[in-house]
VOKEZA-714445 format. One record per residue (C-alpha): x negated, y, z negated; residue number from 0. Coordinates in steps of 0.5 Angstrom, whole numbers. Layout:
BEGIN
+-------+-------+-------+-----+
|     u |     v |     w |   k |
+-------+-------+-------+-----+
|     X |     Y |     Z | NUM |
...
+-------+-------+-------+-----+
***
This chain:
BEGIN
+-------+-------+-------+-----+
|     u |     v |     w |   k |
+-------+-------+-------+-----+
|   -18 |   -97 |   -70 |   0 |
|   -15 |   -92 |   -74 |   1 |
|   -21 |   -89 |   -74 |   2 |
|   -21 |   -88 |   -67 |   3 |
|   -15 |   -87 |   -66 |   4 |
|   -15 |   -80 |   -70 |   5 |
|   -21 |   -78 |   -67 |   6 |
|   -18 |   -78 |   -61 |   7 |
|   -11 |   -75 |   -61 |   8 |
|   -16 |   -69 |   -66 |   9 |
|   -19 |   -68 |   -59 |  10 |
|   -13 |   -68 |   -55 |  11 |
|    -9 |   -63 |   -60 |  12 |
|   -16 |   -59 |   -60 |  13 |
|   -16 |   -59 |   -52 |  14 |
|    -8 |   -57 |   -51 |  15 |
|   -10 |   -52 |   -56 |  16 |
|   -14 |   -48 |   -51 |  17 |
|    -9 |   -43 |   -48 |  18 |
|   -10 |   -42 |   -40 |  19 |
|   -15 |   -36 |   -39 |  20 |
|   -16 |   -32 |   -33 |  21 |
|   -24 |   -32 |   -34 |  22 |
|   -25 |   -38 |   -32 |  23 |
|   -23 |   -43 |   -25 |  24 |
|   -23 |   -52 |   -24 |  25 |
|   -27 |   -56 |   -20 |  26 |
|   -30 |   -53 |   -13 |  27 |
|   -26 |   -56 |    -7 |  28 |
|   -30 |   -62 |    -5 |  29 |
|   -34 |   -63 |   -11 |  30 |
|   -35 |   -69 |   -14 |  31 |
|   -34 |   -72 |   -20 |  32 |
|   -37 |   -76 |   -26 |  33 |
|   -32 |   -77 |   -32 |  34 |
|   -35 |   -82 |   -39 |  35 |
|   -30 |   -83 |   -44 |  36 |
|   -28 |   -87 |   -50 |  37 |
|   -21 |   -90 |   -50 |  38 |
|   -17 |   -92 |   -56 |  39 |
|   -12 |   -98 |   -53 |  40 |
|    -6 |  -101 |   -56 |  41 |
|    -5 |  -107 |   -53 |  42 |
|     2 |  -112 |   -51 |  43 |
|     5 |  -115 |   -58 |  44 |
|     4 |  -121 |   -52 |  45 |
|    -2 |  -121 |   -54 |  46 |
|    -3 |  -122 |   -61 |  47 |
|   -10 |  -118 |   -61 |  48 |
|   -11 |  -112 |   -65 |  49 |
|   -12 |  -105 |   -62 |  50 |
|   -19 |  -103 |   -61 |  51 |
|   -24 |   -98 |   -58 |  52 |
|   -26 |   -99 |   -50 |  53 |
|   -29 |   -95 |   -46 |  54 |
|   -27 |   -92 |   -38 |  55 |
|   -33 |   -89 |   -32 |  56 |
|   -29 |   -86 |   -27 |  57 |
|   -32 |   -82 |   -20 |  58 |
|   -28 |   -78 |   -16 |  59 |
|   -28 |   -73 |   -11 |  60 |
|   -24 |   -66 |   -11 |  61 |
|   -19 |   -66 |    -6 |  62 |
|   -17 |   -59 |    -5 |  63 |
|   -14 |   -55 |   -10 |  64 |
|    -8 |   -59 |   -11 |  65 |
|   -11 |   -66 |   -11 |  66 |
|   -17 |   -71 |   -14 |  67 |
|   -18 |   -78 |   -12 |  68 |
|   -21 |   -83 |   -17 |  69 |
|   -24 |   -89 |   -18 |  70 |
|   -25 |   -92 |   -24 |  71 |
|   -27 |   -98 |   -28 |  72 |
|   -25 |   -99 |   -36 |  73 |
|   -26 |  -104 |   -40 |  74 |
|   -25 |  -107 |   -48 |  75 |
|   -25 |  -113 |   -54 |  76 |
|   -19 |  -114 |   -58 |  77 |
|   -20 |  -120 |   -64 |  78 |
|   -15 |  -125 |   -64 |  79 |
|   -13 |  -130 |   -70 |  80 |
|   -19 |  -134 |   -72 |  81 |
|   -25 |  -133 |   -68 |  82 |
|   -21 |  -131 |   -61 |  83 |
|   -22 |  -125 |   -58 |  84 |
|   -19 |  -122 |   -50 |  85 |
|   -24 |  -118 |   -47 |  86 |
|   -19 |  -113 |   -42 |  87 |
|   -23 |  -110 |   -36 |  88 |
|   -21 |  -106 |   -29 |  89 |
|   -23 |  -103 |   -24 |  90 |
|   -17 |   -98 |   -21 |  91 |
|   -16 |   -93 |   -16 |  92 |
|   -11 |   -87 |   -18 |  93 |
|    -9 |   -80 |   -15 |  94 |
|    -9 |   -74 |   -20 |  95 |
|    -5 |   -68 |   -19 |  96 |
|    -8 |   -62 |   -23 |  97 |
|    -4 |   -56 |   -24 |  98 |
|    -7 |   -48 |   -26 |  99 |
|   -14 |   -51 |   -22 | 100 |
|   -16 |   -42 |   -23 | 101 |
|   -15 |   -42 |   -30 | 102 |
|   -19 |   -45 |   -35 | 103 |
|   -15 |   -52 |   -37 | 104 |
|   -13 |   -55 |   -32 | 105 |
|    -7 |   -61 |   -34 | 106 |
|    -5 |   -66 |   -28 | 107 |
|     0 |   -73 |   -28 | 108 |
|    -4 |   -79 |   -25 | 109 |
|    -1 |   -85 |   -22 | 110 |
|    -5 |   -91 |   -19 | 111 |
|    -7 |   -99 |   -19 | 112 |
|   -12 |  -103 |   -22 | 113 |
|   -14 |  -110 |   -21 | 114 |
|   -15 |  -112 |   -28 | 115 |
|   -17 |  -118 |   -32 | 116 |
|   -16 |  -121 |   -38 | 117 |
|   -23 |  -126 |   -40 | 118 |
|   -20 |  -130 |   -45 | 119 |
|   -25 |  -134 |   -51 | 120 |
|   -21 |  -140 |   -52 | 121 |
|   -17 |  -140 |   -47 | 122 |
|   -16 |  -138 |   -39 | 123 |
|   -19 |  -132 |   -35 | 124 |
|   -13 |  -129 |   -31 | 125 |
|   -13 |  -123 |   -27 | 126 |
|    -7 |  -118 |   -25 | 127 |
|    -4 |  -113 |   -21 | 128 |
|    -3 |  -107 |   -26 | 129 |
|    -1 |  -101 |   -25 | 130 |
|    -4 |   -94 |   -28 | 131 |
|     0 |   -87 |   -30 | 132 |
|    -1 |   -82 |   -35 | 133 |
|    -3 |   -75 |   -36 | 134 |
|    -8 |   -71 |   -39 | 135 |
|   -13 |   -64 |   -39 | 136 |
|   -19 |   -61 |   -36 | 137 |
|   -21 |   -55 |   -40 | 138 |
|   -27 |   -52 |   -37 | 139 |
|   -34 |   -51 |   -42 | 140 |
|   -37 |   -45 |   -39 | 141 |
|   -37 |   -41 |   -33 | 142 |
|   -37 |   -45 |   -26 | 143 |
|   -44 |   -45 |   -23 | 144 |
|   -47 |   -41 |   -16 | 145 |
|   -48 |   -48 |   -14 | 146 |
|   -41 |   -51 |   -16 | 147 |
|   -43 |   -56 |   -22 | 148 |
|   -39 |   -56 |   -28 | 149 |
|   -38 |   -58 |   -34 | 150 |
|   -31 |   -60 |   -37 | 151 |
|   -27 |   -64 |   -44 | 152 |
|   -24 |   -69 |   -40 | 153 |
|   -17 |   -72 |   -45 | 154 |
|   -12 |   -78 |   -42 | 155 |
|    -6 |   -80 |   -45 | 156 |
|    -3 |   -86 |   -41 | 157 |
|     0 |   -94 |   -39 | 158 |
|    -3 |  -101 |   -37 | 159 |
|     3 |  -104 |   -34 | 160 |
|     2 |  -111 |   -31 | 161 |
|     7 |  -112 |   -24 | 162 |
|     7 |  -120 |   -26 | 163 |
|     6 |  -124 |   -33 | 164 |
|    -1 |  -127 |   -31 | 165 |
|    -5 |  -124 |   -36 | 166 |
|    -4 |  -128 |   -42 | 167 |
|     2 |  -126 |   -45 | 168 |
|     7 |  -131 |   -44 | 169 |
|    13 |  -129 |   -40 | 170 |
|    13 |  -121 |   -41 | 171 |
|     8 |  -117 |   -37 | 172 |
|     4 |  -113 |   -41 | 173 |
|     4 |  -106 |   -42 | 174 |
|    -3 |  -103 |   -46 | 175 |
|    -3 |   -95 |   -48 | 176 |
|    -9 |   -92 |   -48 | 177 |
|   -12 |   -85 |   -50 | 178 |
|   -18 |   -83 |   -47 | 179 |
|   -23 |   -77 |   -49 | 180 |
|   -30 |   -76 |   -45 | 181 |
|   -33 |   -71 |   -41 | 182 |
|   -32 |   -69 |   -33 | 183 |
|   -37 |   -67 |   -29 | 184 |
|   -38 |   -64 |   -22 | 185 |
|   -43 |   -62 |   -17 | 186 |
|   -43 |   -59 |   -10 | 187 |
|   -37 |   -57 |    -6 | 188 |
|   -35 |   -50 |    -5 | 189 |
|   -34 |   -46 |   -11 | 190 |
|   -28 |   -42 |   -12 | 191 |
|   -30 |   -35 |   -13 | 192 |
|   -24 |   -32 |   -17 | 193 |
|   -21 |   -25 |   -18 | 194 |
|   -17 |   -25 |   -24 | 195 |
|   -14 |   -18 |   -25 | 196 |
|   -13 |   -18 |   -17 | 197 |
|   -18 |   -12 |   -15 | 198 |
|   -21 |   -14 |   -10 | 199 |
|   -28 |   -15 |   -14 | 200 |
|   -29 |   -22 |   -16 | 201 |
|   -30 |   -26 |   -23 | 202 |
|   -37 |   -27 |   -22 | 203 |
|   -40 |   -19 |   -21 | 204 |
|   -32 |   -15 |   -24 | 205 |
|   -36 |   -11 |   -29 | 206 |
|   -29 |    -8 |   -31 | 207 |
|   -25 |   -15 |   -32 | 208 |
|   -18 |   -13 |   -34 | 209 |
|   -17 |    -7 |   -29 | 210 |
|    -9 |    -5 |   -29 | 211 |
|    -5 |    -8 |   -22 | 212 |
|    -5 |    -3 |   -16 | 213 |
|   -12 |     1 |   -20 | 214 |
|   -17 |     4 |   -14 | 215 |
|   -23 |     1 |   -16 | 216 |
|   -31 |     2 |   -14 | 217 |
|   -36 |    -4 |   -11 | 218 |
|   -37 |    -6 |   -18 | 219 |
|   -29 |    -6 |   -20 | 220 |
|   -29 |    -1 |   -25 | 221 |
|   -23 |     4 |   -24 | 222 |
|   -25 |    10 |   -19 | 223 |
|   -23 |    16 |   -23 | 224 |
|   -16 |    18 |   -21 | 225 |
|   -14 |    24 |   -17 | 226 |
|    -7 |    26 |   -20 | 227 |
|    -4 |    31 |   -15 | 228 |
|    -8 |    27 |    -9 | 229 |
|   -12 |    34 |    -7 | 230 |
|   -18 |    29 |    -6 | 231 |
|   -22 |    33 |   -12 | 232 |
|   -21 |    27 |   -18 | 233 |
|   -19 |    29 |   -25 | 234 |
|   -25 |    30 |   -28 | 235 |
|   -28 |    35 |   -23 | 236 |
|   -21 |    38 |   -21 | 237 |
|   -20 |    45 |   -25 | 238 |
|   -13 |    46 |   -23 | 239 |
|    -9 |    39 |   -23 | 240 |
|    -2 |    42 |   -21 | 241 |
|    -5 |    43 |   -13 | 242 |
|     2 |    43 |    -9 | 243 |
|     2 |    37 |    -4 | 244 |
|    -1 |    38 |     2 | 245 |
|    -4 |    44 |     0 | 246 |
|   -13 |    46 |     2 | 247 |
|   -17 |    46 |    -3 | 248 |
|   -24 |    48 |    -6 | 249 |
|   -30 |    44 |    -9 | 250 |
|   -26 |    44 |   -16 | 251 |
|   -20 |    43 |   -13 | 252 |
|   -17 |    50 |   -13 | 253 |
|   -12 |    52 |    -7 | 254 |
|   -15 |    57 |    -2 | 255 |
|   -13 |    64 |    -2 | 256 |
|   -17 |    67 |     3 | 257 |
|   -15 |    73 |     3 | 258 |
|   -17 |    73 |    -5 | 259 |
|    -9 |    76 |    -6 | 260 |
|    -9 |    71 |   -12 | 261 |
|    -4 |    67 |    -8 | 262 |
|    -5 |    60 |    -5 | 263 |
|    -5 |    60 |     2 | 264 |
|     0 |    54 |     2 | 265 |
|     5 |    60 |    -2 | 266 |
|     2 |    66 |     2 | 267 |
|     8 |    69 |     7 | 268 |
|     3 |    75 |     8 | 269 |
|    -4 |    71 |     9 | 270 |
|    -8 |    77 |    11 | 271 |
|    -7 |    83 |     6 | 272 |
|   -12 |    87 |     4 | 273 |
|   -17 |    86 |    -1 | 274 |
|   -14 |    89 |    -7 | 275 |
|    -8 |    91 |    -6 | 276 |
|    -2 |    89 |   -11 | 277 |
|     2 |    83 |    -9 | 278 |
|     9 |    80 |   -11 | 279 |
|    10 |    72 |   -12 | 280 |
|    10 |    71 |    -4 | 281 |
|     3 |    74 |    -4 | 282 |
|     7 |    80 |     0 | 283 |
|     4 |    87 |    -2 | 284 |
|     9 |    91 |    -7 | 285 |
|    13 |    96 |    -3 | 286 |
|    16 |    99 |   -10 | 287 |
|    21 |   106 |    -8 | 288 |
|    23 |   100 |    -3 | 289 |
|    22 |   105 |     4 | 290 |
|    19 |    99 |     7 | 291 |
|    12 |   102 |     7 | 292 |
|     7 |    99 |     3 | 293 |
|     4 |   101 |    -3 | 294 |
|    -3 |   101 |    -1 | 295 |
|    -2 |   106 |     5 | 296 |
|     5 |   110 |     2 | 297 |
|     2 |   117 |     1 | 298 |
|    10 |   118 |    -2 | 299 |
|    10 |   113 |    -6 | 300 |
|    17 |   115 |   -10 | 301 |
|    21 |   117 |    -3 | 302 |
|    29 |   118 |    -5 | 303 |
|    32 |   111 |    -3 | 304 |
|    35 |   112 |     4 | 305 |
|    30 |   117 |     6 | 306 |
|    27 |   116 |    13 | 307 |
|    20 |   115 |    12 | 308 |
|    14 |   116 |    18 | 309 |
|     9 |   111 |    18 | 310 |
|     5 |   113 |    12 | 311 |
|    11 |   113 |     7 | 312 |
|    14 |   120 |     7 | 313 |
|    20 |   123 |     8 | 314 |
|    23 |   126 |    16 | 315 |
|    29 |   129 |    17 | 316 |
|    30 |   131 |    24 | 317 |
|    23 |   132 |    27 | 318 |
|    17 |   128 |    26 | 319 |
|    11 |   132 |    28 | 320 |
|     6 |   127 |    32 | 321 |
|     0 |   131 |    29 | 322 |
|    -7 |   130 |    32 | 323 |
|    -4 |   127 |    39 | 324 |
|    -9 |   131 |    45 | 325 |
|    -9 |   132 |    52 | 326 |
|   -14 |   134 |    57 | 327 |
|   -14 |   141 |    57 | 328 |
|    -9 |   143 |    63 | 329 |
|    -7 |   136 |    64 | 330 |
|    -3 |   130 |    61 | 331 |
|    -7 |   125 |    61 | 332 |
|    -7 |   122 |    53 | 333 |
|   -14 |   123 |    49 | 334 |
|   -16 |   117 |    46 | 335 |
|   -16 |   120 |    39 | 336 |
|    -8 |   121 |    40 | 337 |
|    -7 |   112 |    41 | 338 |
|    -7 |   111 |    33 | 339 |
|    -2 |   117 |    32 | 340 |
|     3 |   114 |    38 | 341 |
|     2 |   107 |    35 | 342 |
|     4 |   110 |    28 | 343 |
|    10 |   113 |    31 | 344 |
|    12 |   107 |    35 | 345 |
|    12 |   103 |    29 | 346 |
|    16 |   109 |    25 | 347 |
|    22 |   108 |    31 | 348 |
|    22 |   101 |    31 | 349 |
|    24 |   101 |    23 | 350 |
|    30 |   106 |    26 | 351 |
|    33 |   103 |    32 | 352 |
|    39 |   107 |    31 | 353 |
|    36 |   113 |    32 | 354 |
|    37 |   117 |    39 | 355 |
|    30 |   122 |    40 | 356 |
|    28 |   127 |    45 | 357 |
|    20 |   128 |    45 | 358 |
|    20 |   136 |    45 | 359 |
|    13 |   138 |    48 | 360 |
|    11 |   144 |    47 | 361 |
|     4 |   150 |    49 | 362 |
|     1 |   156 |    47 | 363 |
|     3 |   163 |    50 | 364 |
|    -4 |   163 |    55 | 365 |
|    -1 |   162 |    61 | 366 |
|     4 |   163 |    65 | 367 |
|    11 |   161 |    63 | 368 |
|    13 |   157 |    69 | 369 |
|     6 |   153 |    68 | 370 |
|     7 |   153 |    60 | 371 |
|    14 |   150 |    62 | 372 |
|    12 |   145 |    67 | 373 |
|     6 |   142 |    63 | 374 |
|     9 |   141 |    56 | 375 |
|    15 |   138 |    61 | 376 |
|     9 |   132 |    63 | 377 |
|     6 |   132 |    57 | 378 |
|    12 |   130 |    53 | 379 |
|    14 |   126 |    58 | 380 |
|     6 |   122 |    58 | 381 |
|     8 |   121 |    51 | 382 |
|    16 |   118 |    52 | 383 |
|    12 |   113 |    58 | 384 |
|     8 |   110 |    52 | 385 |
|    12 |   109 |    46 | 386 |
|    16 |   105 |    51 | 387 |
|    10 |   102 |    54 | 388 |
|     9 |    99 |    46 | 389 |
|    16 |    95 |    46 | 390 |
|    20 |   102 |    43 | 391 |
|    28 |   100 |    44 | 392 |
|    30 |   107 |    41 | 393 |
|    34 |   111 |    47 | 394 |
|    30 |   117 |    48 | 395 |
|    29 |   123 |    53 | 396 |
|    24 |   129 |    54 | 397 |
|    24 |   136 |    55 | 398 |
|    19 |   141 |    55 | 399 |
|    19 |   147 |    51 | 400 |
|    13 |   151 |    54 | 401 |
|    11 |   157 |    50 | 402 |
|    18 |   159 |    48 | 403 |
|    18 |   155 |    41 | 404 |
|    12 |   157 |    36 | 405 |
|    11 |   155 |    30 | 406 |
|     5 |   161 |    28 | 407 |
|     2 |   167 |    31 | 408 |
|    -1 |   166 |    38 | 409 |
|    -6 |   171 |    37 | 410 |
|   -11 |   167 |    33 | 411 |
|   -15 |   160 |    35 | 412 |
|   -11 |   156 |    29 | 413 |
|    -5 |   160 |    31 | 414 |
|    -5 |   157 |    38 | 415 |
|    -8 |   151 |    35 | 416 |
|    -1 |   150 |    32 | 417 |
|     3 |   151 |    37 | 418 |
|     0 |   146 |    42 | 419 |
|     5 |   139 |    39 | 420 |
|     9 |   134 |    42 | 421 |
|    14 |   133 |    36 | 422 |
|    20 |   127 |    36 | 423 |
|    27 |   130 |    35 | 424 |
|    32 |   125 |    32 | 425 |
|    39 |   127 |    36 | 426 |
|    43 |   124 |    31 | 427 |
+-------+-------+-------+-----+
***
């Protein structure tokens, strides 16, 4: 008895020494079981019989994750004095509470009754009402089947007890001890499929077991490749990691910049700059004597500051010559070619709101002096009608000068050429 008895605490240290693993799960809901062990039995001082080994077959079925019912039948043969013996049998009913069904040992408490008899050599058979409780493991040997089965090491440590004193131990009723080591073996049922590591892949197809919690995984439960700065692009493709949120980005995870300035167009205050030209930080192009024209059509570009400037960057004092604006000949009426140059000089006044213009028209000598005067007067009142049309808020009046003005000689083509103007004039 000894002997046994060594034998079987080794394998309950043994199965205690497992540690719960993640890898592996318990029996599948609704499986039933099989379990063989050997016991070792200490039998009741009442007795007078030495301890020995026995055995106990139980079958049972897998109520859900909490609960096992079983039904058992145990049996043994202790010597007494001389050539006496007792010969200990049951058959009980017990309830097993198990713990950590998803790990890889599962402890459980147990509680039930046994109708157990005591066959007396040399005596009278009595039966008793015992009942069971104890506790033990289940350590899982491998992994669970597709089809449910599994194969556990099954230990028990637990107690007979006697509810009378008809069981041939005189006036006590009888306790036995029993530590039973065997096998448990399950079939059928629904298996648990586990995911450990709570990725959403399961146990049994997880190629990468272990993945950190809250990792973004594929179909095979390995982690995605990670994407920092949350553009769309992943690290390992993203050649610029640091993309401000929110912003559009390319194929390789760079902002858009779609006027190619070099600014991203999240930054850009000034989406549409020509290609080429110079940009500050906020993608603006580089104004650098500050006149408010910028440098890629300032054709002054080291103006005074303070200076007034017309629309292509250079100075003007009291007048500003609109060069290039035509008019049907002996007529009013605006050629197309003078709108680009109208347009530049409504932008101009509206950099200068404060300014107070006149629009001086002015002829050649060819013509009469009353005609001359009347037809600049509508000239410079055409112009004065469309700079205002284009939003200009300046207080502005016309005048026409005729001929009487002229910047060169009337004797030659050019002359005249040149005499032939509308010119804005700042009153103040």
């Amino acid at each position: 008895m000894k002997r046994t008895s060594t034998l079987i605490l080794s394998a309950l240290l043994s199965a205690a020494a497992f540690t719960s693993g993640t890898a592996y799960g318990g029996a599948a809901d609704g499986s039933w079981f099989i379990a063989p062990q050997i016991n070792g039995v200490w039998v009741d001082d009442g007795r007078t019989a030495d301890d020995d080994a026995g055995v106990t077959i139980s079958v049972g079925r897998t109520l859900n994750e909490n609960w096992d019912a079983q039904l058992s039948w145990y049996g043994s043969e202790h010597q007494r004095a001389g050539d006496n013996s007792v010969s200990i049998e049951g058959i009980g009913f017990s309830m097993n509470r198990v713990f950590y069904r998803e790990g890889r040992v599962n402890p459980f408490i147990s509680a039930g009754i046994a109708k157990q008899k005591s066959i007396l050599k040399s005596g009278t058979d009595e039966t008793n009402l015992t009942g069971l409780y104890g506790v033990g493991l289940l350590v899982t040997l491998g992994s669970e089947r597709d089809d449910g089965s599994l194969m556990q090491l099954r230990a028990d440590l637990g107690a007979r007890h006697g509810f009378s004193n008809e069981d041939g131990v005189g006036d006590e009723r009888p306790v036995e001890y029993v530590a039973g080591i065997g096998f448990q073996y399950s079939w059928g049922g629904t298996p648990k499929r586990l995911d450990s590591d709570g990725d959403g892949v399961y146990d049994d197809t997880d190629a990468c077991p272990g993945t950190p919690a809250g990792t973004a995984v594929d179909a095979k439960g390995c982690p995605l490749p990670q994407d920092d700065d949350g553009d769309g692009v992943t690290n390992d493709l993203d050649k610029c990691p640091n993309t401000p949120a929110g912003a559009k980005v390319d194929a390789n995870g760079c902002e858009l910049d779609s006027d190619g300035d070099g600014v991203g167009d999240s930054r850009d205050q000034c989406p549409n700059t020509p290609a080429g030209a110079k940009v500050d930080a906020n993608g603006c192009e580089l104004d650098s004597d500050a006149d408010g024209i910028v440098d890629s059509v300032d054709k002054c570009p080291d103006t005074p500051k303070g200076e007034r400037v017309d629309n292509t960057g250079c100075p003007f004092n009291k007048e500003l010559l609109l060069q290039g604006v035509k008019f049907a000949t002996n007529s009013a009426d605006l050629l197309p070619e003078s709108l680009p140059v109208l347009d530049n000089a409504r932008a101009t006044l509206k950099r200068y709101p404060e300014l107070n213009v006149e629009v001086a028209g002015h002829t050649d000598s060819r013509g009469s002096d009353a005609y001359n005067l009347n037809l600049s007067a509508r000239r410079a009142e055409a112009v004065l009608q469309y700079l205002q049309a284009g939003g200009v808020m300046n207080a502005m009046t016309s005048k026409g000068y005729g001929e009487r003005q002229p910047i060169a000689s009337n004797n030659t083509e050019e002359g005249r050429l040149q005499n032939r103007r509308v010119v804005l004039r700042a009153l103040n």
